[in-house]
N, C-alpha and C positions, 0 to 999 in steps of 0.2 A: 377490766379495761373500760365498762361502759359507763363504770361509777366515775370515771375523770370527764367526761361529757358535763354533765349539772359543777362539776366543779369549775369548769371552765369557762362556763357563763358564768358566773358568781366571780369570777377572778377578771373577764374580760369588762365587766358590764362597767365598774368605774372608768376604765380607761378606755369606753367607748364613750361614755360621755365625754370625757376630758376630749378626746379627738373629736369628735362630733363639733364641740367648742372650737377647738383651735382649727381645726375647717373652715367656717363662719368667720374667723376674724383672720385667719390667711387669704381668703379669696376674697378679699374686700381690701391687700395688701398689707398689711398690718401683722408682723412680726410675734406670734404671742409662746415666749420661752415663760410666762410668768403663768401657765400652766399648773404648774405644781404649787405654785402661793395662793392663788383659787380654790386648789382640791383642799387644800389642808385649812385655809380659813372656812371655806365650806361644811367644812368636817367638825371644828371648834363652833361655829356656828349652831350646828348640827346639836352637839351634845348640851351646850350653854341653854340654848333656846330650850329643847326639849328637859331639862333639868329645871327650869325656872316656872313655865309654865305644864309641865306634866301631859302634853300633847305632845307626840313624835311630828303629827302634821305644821304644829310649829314652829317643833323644832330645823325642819324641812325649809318651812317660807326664812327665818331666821337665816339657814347656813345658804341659803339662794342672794340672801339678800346682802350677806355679806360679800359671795363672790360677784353681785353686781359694784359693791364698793368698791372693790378690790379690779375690778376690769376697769371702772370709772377714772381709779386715778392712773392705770395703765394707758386710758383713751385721751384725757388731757395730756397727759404727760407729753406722748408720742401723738398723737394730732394734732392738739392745739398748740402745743408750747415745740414741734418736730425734735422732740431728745432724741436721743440712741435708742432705737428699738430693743435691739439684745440685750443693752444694757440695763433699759428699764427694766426690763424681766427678769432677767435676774435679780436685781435690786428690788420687787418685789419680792420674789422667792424669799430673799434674807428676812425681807420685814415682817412678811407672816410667819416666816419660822420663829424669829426674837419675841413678836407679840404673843401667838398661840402659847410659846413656854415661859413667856413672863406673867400670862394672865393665864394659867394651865388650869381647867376648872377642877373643884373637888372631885376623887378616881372615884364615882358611885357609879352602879350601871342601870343606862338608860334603858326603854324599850327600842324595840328596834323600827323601820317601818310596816306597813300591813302587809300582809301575803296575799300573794291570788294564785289558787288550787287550778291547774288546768291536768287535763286526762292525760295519761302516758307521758305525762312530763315534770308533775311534781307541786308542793307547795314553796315559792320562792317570793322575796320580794317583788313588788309588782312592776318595780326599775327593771327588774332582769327581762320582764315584756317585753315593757315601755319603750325599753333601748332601740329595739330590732323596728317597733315601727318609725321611731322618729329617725331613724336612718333612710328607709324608706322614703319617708314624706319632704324631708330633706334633700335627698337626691333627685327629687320630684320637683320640689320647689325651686333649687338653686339652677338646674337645667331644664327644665321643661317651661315654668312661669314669668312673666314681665318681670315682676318683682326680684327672683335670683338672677335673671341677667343682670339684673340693673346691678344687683349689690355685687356680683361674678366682675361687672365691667370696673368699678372701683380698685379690683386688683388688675386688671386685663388692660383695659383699655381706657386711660381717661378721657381721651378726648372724643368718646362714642359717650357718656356722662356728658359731656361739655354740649356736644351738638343737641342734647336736649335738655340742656340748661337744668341740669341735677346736680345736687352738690356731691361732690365727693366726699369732705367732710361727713356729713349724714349718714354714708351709706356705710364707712369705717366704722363711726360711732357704735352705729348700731350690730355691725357684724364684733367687734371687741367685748360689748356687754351680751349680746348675745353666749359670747364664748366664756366669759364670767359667772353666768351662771350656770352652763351646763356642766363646764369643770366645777361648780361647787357642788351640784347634785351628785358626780361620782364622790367628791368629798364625804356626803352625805349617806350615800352608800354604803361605803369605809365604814362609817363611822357606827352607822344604826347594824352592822355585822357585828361588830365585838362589843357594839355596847357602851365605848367609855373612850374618851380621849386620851392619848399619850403624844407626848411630842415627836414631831418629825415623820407621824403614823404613815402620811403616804408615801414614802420612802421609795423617794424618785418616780412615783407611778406619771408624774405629769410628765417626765422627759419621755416614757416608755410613749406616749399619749401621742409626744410630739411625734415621736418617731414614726409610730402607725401611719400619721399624717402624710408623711415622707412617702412612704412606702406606701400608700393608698394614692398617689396620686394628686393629692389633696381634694379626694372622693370620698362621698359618705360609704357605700358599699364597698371597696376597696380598703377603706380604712379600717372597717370593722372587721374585717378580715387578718389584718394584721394584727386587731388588738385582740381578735380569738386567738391567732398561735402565739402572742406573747401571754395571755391566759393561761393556754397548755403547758406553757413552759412552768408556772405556777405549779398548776395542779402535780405535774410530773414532780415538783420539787413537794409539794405536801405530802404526796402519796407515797415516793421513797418507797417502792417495792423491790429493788433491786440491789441495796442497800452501798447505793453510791453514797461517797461520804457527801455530808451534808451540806458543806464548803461549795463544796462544788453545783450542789442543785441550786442553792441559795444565788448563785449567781448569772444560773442560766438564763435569766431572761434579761440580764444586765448584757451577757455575750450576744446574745441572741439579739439584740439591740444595733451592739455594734456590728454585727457580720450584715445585719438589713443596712443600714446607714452605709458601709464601706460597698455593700453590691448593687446596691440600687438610687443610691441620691445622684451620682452622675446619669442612669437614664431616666429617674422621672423630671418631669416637666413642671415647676412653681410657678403660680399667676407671675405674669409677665413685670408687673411693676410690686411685687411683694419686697417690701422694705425703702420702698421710693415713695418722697413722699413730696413730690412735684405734684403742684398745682391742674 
């Protein structure tokens, strides 16, 4: 049983980032379902970059950089030009999916990223750390400092922005690319684990992402929590020691999604102007 622990952070660690992301750019009001077209250009970034250049570290800045593009044109789209937020999102989702498989890099395999060895705990990549403090510092930042109220009031409260003459604009901006590239880094995750890009590889983990979201409150520690037990639900389906047909592991964290979303999005609480995009 203790061996699904280390599997479980390995399964939750991308879609801690992915939520960690989509936190950032909900509490600044900005609807971000384009989640899963981040992780997966991240991820083609990820392999492309590291295949060209023979460095996993750039392959890393590469898939970051694409999920900054990719939030960039989700941030014009829906701030500057006010489309459909859901909309857009998904309509990204489609266009990283059609790009990634129409420009699908050669199946060779890459290195993965570097490990870091800690005592009674294992060699793992060093994302799998990383994740637990920038939750942390995150929930530090977004509630205890100037700086996250201000970007908190973007989603909460415009007209506390207003009385000190901040733009709202700005504080979206930045909470949306924010959430671009740390959905690309889980991409990147994905990717530097197997080695090799396949189309469609993150296979809905952005919705699972969003969802934690939900069910965390739209909190960093809250959310990481969620995307631990939809990790477990992972590992349970790898590790198949009970010899439940495979159908059915395979989709536990897909069920497991929807029974959080059906019991808990009527009581948790979304930034008050999340998807409003008044002045």
């Amino acid at each position: 049983m203790f061996d699904l622990i280390p599997t479980t952070l390995r399964m939750a660690t991308p879609l801690g980032f992915a939520a960690l992301g989509g936190i950032y750019s909900e509490r600044t009001g900005v609807i971000n379902l384009a989640l899963e077209g981040m992780m997966l250009i991240g991820a083609f970034g990820y392999i492309v970059g590291t295949q060209v250049s023979g460095s996993t570290w750039i392959g890393l800045l590469v898939g970051m950089s694409f999920g900054f593009l990719c939030a960039l044109l989700h941030a014009v789209a829906t701030i500057t030009f006010r489309a459909e937020q859901i909309v857009t999102g998904i309509a990204i989702n489609i266009l990283a999916l059609g790009i990634t498989e129409f420009l699908v890099p050669t199946p060779e395999q890459v290195g993965g990223l570097p490990q870091w060895k800690l005592p009674f705990i294992g060699a793992y990549s060093f994302l799998v750390y990383l994740l637990p403090i920038l939750v942390v510092v995150s929930h530090i930042l977004l509630f205890k400092t100037p700086w996250g109220l201000r970007l908190c009031a973007a989603g909460e409260s415009v007209e506390a922005l207003a009385t000190m003459s901040l733009s709202r604009t700005k504080w979206q901006y930045l909470g949306v690319l924010l959430s671009g590239v740390l959905a690309a880094v889980g991409g990147c995750f994905l990717a530097s684990e197997v080695h090799y890009f396949t189309k469609g590889m993150t296979a809905g983990r952005g919705y699972l992402a969003l969802a934690a979201v939900i069910f965390g409150n739209w909190r960093p520690l809250s959310g990481i929590s969620a995307c631990c037990l939809f990790g477990f639900a992972t590992a349970l389906e790898l590790a198949n020691r009970w010899e439940v047909p495979v159908q059915l592991l395979n989709s536990l964290p897909y069920i497991l999604t929807m029974v959080v979303l059906a019991g808990f999005v009527g009581r948790s609480r979304p930034p008050a102007s999340l998807g409003k995009m008044e002045s």
